[in-house]
C-alpha positions, -999 to +999 in steps of 0.1 A: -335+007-078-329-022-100-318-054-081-313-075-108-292-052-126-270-051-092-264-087-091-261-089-126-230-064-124-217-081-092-212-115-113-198-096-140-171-081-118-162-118-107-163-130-139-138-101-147-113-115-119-128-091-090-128-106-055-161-092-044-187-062-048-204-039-026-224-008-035-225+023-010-241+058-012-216+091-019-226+101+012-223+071+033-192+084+050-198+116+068-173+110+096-148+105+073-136+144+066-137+149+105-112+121+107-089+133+075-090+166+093-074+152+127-052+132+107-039+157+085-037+189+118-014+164+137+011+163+114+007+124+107+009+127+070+043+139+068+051+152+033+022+137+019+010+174+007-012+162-016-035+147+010-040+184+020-053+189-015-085+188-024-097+182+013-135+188+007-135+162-020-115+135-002-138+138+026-168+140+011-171+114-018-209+136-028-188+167-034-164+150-057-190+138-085-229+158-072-245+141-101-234+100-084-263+082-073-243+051-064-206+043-050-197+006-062-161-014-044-144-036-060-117-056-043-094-076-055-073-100-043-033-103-045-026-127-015+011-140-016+021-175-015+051-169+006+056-162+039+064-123+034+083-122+066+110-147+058+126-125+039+132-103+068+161-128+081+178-127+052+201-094+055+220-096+020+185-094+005+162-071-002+125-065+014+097-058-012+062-054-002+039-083-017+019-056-035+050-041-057+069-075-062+052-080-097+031-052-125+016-019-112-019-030-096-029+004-110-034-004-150-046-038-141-072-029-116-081+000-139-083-017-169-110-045-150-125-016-136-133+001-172-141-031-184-172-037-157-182-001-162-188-001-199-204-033-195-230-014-168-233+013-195-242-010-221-269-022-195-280+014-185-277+039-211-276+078-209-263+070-170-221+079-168-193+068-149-157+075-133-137+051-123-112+053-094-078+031-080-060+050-056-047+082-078-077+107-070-088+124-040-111+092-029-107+075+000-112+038-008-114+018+029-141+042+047-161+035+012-154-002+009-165-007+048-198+013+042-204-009+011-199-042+033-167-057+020-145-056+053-139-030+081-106-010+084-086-028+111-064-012+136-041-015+113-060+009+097-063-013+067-091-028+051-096-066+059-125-093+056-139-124+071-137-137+040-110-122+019-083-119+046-061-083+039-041-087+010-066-074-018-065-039-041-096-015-041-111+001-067-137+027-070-168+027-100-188+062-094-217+060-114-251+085-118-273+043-116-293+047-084-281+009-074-297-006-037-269-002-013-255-030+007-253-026+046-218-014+061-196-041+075-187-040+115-156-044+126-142-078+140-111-074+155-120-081+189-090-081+219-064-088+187-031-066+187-008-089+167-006-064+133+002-033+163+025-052+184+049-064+155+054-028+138+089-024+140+087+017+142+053+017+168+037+040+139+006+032+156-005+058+185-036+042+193-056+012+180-069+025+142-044+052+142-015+057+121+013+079+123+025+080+088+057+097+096+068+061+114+059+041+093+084+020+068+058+018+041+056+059+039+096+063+050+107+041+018+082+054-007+067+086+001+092+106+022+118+125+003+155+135+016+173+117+048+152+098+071+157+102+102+186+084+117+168+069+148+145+052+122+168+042+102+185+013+121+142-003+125+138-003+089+159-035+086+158-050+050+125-029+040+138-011+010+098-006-006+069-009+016+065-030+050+040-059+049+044-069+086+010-056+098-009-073+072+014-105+074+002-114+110-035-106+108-051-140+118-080-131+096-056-141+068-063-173+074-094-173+053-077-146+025-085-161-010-060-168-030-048-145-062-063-151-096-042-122-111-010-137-124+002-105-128+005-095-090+035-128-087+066-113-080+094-105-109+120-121-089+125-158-078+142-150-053+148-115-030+171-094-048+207-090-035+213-057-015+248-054-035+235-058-068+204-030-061+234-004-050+250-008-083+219+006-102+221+036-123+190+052-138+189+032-163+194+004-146+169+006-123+142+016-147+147-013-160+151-034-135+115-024-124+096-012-161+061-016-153+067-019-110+048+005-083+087+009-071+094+027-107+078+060-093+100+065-062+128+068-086+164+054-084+180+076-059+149+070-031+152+035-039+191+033-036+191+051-004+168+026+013+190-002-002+219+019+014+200+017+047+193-018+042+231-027+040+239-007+068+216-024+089+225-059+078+262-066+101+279-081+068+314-064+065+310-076+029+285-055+016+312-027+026+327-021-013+291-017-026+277+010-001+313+024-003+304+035-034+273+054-032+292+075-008+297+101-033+268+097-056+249+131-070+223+120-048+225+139-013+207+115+001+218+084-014+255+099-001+242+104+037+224+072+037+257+055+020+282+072+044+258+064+074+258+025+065+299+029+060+302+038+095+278+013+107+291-017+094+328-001+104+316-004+139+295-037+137+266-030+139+232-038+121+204-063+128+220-081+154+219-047+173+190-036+171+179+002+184+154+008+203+139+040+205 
């Protein structure tokens, strides 16, 4: 195994804007398919079918690619310089997560990644590659632990001593027998600050996530109505929830984001009335090159419905009014459910707990 050649692709990577590097075995993660499988016979994946798909491979990196020798992580940072949370006083606005505020992580992160890979086939030739960012049947955190760059929190996301938890990861599978780094423990001691803020208690247990309570998977990933005693904790959130990873106090060592890229499109939140005028058109748009392009318009309007019907301003009345009738069943039910609402007066300032 060739040491030098390691370190020489670890400053490579830096030099390409990566945060940091660790390398790991494809087999370095046996437990994880035991834990995919609990996950997945619980129900907590929702309509997530596709993690379901392809089971053997997600939980066992080997299977995926038998020829691999070596698993390298590459994180990359995207730290805000905002307070995420403010934005959750604000009820005419609209909640983004951090991640989706500016361009799709996924071409830039890819393109860095192909970019370090060809550089490590220049360096090693007749050796091959595949390079991963959160599209295939890989699971990123379980590898990134094992190859030392943080530990999946009970927030059940990864985080570091040195980076904080606001960073991307990305995957470089490669047949280059590389010497593997040690996995990294996990630190969070007595802490409960990212579980006891969760607005929908999608956590069960410490390090366990319930997907169907969670914001992040009710605004992007589930399809149709959500389910009305959810709604009303869902606030402003109308893509993703960053409050988990907001109040980690291991944050207070994150490293600051070197991708201009990642810096949100707006100056300021976008108003809830002007996001429940968009058409189709208007909304692709409006986010061209944006994560919150693939949830399509109508998922996207009916969390901006919710939002307004969760906000207690009688003024936002005229623009939900409107979606009332849209083609969109469930832009109409999530419309018609923030009419009555705000008809009755309530919203953030009455808040339901379930």
């Amino acid at each position: 195994m060739d040491v030098r050649l390691k370190e020489a692709l670890r400053g490579r990577a830096l030099a390409e804007g990566f945060s940091a590097m660790g390398v790991c075995a494809p087999d370095a993660i046996p437990e994880a398919a035991g834990w995919l499988r609990a996950f997945v016979d619980a129900g907590m994946h929702g309509q997530m079918g596709w993690m379901t798909e392809r089971m053997d491979w997600r939980g066992n990196p080997a299977a995926l690619w038998p020829e691999a020798r070596s698993v390298i992580m590459l994180a990359e940072v995207y730290t805000p310089g905002h307070d995420p949370l403010a934005v959750l006083n604000r009820r005419d606005r609209g909640a983004i997560s951090v991640y989706a505020g500016g361009k799709d992580y996924h071409d830039l992160v890819k393109r860095r990644l192909k970019r370090v890979g060809q550089w490590l086939l220049d360096q090693a030739p007749g050796h091959a590659i595949k390079v991963f960012v959160d599209t295939a049947p890989v699971m990123e955190k379980p590898l990134a632990q094992a190859a030392g760059l943080g530990w999946q929190g009970k927030h059940t996301n990864l985080l570091s001593r040195d980076l904080g938890n606001w960073f991307f990861l990305g995957a470089i599978f490669t047949t280059i027998d590389l010497p593997k780094d040690r996995a990294e423990a996990e630190h969070c001691g007595t802490c409960t600050a990212c579980l006891d803020i969760c607005p929908t208690t999608a956590f069960p247990a410490p390090f366990r996530l319930d997907a169907r309570r969670c914001i992040s998977y009710l605004t992007i990933e589930h399809k149709g109505p959500v389910d009305e005693a959810l709604r009303p904790l869902m606030g402003n959130r109308i893509y993703g929830c960053d409050d988990c990873l907001a109040v980690c106090p291991w944050n207070k060592f994150a490293a600051a984001a070197r991708e201009t890229g990642y810096a949100s499109r707006f100056a300021e939140p976008p108003r809830l009335a002007d996001l429940a005028r968009l058409d189709d058109a208007g909304f692709r748009t409006m986010f061209a090159g944006s994560p919150v392009k693939r949830i399509g318009r109508g998922r996207f309007v009916r969390n901006v419905a919710y939002a307004i019907g969760n906000s207690g301003d009688a003024d936002l009345t005229p623009a939900v009014a409107a979606l009332t009738a849209d083609a969109d069943p469930a832009v109409a039910d999530a419309a018609q459910w923030a009419v009555s609402r705000l008809a009755k007066g309530q919203g953030l300032g009455n808040p339901v707990a379930l």
